[in-house]
LUMDO-779094 format. One line per 10 residues: their letters; for each residue x, y, z of C-alpha. Coordinates in steps of 0.1 Angstrom, whole numbers. Layout:
<atoms>
A> X,Y,Z | ...;
</atoms>
This chain:
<atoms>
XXXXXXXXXX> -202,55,-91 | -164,52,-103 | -138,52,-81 | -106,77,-88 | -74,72,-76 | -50,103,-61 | -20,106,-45 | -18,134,-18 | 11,155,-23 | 10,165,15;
XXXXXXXXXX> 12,130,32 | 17,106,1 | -5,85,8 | -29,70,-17 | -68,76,-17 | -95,61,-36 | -128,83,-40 | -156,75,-51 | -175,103,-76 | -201,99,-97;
XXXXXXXXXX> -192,111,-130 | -211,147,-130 | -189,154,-95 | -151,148,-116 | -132,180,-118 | -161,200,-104 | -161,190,-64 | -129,192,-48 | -115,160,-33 | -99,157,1;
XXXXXXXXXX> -70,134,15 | -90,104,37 | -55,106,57 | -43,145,62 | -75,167,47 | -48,185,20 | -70,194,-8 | -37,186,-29 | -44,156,-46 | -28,146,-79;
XXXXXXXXXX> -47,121,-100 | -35,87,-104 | -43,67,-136 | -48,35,-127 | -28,4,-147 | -43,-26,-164 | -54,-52,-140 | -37,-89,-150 | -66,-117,-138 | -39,-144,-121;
XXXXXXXXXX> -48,-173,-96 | -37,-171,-62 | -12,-202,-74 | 1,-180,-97 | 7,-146,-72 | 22,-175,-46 | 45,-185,-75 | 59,-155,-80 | 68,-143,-44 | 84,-181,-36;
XXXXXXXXXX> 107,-172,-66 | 139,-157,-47 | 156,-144,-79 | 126,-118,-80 | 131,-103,-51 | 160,-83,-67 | 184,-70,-37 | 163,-81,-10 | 184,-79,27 | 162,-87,57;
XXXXXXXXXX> 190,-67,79 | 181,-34,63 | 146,-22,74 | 142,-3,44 | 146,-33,21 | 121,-55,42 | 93,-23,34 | 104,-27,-2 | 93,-64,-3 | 61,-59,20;
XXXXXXXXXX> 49,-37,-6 | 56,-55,-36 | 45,-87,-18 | 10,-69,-9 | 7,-58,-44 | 13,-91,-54 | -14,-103,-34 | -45,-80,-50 | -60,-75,-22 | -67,-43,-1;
XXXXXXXXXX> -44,-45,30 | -54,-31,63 | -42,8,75 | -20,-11,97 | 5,-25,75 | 6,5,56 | 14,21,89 | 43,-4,95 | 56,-5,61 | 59,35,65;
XXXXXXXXXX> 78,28,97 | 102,3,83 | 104,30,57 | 119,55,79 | 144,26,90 | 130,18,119 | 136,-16,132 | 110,-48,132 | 115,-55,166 | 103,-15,178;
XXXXXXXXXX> 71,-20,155 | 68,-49,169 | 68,-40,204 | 44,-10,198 | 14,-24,175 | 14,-63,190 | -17,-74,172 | -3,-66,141 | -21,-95,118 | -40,-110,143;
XXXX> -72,-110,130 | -66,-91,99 | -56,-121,78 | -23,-116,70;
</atoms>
């Protein structure tokens, strides 16, 4: 079965569903994070096959980083999340949970404090 891609206009947060191609447009889809049934369909983009030297590469590059400031919380999300896109891998609910709170502008150290094992046996 394909997978779909939607954005929740509820929550915002991104859900892949898996239909099989008989299901699209008849069943209605839910949000895996809030239940809204409003979901907006994402196209997906053209995947790039890189080596993992080649996604390193481009993060140790400093002059792509664009404004990058490790005092602003909200800068430090921005640069999570293109570093975890960079990476091409699925990242665990927890760092999309602490990327949403460094989002809001709340500080490292509080995230810290509340979800220690952050990355301890998630591999990152």
């Amino acid at each position: 079965m394909p997978t779909y891609d939607y954005a929740c206009r509820d929550c915002g947060k991104h859900n892949s569903i898996y239909q099989a191609y008989e299901e699209y447009g008849v069943v209605s889809v839910v949000c895996q994070h809030c239940s809204s049934e409003k979901l907006e369909r994402i196209i997906g983009r053209v995947r790039v096959a890189r080596s993992e030297e080649s996604r390193i590469e481009s993060l140790a590059d400093p002059s792509a980083w664009g404004d990058f400031d490790e005092s602003d919380p909200r800068s430090m999300a921005k640069m999570m999340r293109k570093m975890g896109n960079e990476m091409g891998e699925e990242m665990p609910p927890e760092f999309d949970e602490a990327i949403d709170r460094l989002e809001s502008g709340e500080s490292p150290d509080e995230i810290e404090k509340s979800m220690p094992d952050l990355g301890m046996n998630e591999g990152f």
